[in-house]
N, C-alpha and C positions, 0 to 999 in steps of 0.2 A: 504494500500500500504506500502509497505516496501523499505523505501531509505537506501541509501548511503551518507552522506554527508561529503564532503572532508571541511578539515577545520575548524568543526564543534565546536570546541573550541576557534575560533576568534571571533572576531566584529561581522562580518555578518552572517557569518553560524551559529555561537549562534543564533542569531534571528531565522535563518530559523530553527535551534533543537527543538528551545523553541515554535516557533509555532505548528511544524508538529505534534509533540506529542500530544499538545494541540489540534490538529483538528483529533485527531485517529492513527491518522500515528505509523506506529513502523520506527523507526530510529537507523542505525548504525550509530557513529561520527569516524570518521576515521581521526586522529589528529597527527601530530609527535612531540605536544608539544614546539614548538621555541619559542622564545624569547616573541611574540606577543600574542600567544595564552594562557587562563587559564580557567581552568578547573570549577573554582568558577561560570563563566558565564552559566553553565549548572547545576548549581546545585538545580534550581528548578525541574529538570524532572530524575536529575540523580538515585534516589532510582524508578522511575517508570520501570513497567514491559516491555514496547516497547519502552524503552531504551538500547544501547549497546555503548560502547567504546570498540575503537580500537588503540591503542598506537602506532604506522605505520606511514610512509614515502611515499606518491606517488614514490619516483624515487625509491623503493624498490620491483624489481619485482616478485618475491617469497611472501613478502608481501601481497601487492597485492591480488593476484591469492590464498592467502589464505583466505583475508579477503572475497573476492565475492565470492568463493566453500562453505566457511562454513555459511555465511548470507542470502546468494544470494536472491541480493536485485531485487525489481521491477524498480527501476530507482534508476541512479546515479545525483545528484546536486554535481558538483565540484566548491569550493568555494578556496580549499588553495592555496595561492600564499603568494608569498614574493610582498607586498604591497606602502610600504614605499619611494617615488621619493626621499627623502634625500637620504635615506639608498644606492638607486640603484644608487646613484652619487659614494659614497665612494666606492660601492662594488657591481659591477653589476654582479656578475661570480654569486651569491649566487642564485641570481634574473632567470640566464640564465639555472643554474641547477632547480628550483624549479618549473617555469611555465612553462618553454619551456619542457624539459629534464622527469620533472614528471609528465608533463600535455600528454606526448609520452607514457610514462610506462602505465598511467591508461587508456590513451584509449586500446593500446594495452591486457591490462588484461579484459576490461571490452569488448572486440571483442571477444575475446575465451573465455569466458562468455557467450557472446551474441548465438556466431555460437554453441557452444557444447549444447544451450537448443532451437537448432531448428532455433535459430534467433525468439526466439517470437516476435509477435508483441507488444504486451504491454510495452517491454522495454525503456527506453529513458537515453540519456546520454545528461546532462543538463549541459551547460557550463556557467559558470558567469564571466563575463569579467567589462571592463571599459570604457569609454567614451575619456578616456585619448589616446585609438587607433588612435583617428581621426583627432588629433594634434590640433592644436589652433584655433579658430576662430578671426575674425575681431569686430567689434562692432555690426554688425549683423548678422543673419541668426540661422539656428539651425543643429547639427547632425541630420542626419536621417539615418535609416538601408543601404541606401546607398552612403552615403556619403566616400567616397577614404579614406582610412587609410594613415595618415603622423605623426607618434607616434616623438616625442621629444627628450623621457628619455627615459635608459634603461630600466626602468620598464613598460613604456609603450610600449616600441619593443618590450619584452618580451612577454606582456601578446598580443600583436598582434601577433607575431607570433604564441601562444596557440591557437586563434581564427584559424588561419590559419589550423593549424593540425586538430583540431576539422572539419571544413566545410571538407579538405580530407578525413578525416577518414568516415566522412558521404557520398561523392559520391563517393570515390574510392570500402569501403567494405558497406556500404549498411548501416552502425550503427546509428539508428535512433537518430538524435544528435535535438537538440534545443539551441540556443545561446542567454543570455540575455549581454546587456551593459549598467550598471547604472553612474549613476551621483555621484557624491557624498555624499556620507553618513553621517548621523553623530545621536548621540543620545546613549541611556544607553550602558557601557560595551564599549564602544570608548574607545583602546588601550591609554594612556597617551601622545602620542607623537605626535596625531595628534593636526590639527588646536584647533578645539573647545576646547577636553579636554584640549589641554593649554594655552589658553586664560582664562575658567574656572580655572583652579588650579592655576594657576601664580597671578590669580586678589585674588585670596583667601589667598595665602602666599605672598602675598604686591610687589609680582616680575614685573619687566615689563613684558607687554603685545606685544609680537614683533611680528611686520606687514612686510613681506616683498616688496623692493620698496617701490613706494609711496599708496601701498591699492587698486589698482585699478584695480587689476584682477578678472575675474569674475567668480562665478561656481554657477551650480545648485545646490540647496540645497535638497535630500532626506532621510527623517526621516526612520531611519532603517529598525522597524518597519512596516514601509509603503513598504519598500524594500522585506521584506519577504514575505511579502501578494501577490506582486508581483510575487515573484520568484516558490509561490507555484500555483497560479495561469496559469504560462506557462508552468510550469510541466505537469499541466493537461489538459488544454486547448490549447497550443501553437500546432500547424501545424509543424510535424517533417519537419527539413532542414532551419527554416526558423530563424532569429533574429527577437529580440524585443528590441529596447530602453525605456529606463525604469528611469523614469526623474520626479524631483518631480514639476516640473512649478515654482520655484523659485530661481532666480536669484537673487544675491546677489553680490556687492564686498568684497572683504576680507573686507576691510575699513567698508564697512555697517554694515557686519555680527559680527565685533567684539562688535562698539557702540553698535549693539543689544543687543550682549550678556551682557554687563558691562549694559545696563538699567534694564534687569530681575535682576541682582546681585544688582542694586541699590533697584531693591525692594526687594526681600527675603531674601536679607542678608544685609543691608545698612551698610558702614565704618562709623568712628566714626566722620570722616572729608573729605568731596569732594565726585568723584564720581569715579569710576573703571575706564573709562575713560583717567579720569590721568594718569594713568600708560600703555598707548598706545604708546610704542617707534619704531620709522620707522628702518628695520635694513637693508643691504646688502641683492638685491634682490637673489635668486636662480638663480642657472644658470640654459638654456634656458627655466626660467618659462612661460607657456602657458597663455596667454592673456585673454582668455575664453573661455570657454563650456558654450554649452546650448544644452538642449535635447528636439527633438520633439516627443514625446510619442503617436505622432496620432494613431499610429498602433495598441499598445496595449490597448489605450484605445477604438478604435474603433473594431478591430477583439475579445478581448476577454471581457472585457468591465471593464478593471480595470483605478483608478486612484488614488491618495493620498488623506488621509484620512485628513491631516493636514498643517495649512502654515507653512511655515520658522519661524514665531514666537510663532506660540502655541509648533513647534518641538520644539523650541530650550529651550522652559519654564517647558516644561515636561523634557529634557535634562540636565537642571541646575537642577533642583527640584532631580534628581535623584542622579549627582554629590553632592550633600550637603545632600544626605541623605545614602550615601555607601561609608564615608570616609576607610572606612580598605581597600575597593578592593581597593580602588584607591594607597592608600598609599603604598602598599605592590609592588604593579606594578613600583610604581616611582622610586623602586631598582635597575631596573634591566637595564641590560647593555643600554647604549646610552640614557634613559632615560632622560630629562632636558637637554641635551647637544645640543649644533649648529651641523646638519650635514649636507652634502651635501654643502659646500662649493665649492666644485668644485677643 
């Protein structure tokens, strides 16, 4: 099979590049290069033969309509989006052009696509969204595929409303669409600015470890990795029109998850005095930070028969393991604009 993968230079779509290849697949990566994305994250597959790069913008519709005539892929996985809830505080226009605005362009290119080869069937336009849609939870219960959208933050209006255009796009023209919405990520090739990576690097260069509020919000925890296995898995087996939540069964608080990580750094890398720990400073919460997510993955594990491969803590052991052992990517990353800095203050 031959995908499309939008994105394919971030976090997550690296993972899904780096698997598909690896299971036969030829992949285009369809990248426009911003701030977040690098190139290095592909570069196990990149001298491979069912490999391609595409240097492109979603909101580019000439673009576009050149990359699918000249590749022309068997399914599309769209992964690129502007990601970041600080970033979408300070600058949500960025967030409104990239999901909303080119999540529009590519389905539109990838319909006159669709329609000019007959409408095959074998096609799929695979949408990868977030859990962050369905707005906060209480102390109980869990998202499920139908649970009412109450998005927070811009970036989660955003990528709701992507969701949205996608489900029309699929009953208004017919575009065999599939929707997945995961939990939160985390694991190798994590941009620098999120949670883990810097909790990891800050305890490494002696910084405080900053906890928003008092720790107590909660998210599910899924290993990247586990995330792509996933996401190739409803490529091929997913029921076109239908979502899938996609959750790795670990719950954690911020507060828990950091102790966790500062106990693996007290053993693979131990300081010369105390424990990582120490350096745990509570700072000014996020404005309207979401209280918790939890994901029910009954679906996907019951209709296709997938599930995570690993806990919160063997993820997160293989994740430090890898941080301490790929100091240049990481290094070279910490350059780059907003990097280490407070954002999202509101």
């Amino acid at each position: 099979m031959k995908l499309m993968v939008t994105g394919g230079a971030g976090f997550i779509g690296s993972a899904v590049v780096r698997l598909a290849v690896a299971r036969g697949h030829n992949v285009v990566n369809v990248d426009a290069l911003t701030y977040a994305a690098c190139l290095d994250n592909v570069a196990s597959v990149a001298d491979s033969p069912a490999y391609a790069f595409e240097h492109a913008d979603i909101c580019d519709w000439d673009a576009m309509v050149r990359v699918f005539d000249t590749h022309r892929p068997d399914a599309v996985m769209h992964l690129a989006a502007e990601s970041h809830v600080d970033r979408s505080i300070d600058g949500p226009g960025a967030f409104v052009q990239t999901n909303v605005t080119g999540t529009y362009t590519l389905l539109e290119a990838a319909r006159r696509y669709w329609q000019a080869r007959d409408r095959f069937d074998a096609f799929r336009f695979h949408h990868i969204s977030t859990d962050e849609v369905y707005g906060s939870l209480g102390p109980t219960g869990q998202f499920t595929e139908t649970t009412a959208y109450d998005p927070r933050s811009p970036y989660s209006a955003s990528k709701a409303a992507s969701d949205h255009l996608v489900r029309a796009w699929g009953e208004t023209y017919g575009l065999p669409i599939v929707l997945t919405n995961c939990s939160n990520n985390y694991g190798p090739f994590h941009f620098p600015e999120k949670l883990v990576p810097v909790i990891i690097l800050n305890a490494l260069a002696g910084k405080p470890l900053p906890i928003y509020g008092d720790g107590s919000n909660v998210r599910d925890w899924l290993y990247v990795e586990d995330h792509a296995d996933a996401l190739l898995t409803v490529l091929s087996k997913g029921a076109i029109g239908r979502s899938y939540n996609i959750g790795g069964d670990n719950e954690r608080t911020n507060l828990e998850l950091v102790q966790a990580l500062c106990a693996i750094l007290d053993d693979k890398r131990p300081k010369a005095r105390g424990s990582y720990a120490d350096q745990i400073t509570f700072v000014a919460d996020r404005p309207g930070h979401d209280a918790r997510y939890a994901i029910d993955a009954t679906r996907i594990r019951d209709e296709l028969g997938w599930h995570p491969s690993v806990t919160v803590e063997e993820g997160l052991a293989l994740t430090v393991e890898w941080y301490l052992a790929n100091e240049d990517w990481w290094r070279a990353l910490q350059l780059r604009d907003g990097v280490g800095q407070r954002l999202g203050t509101g």
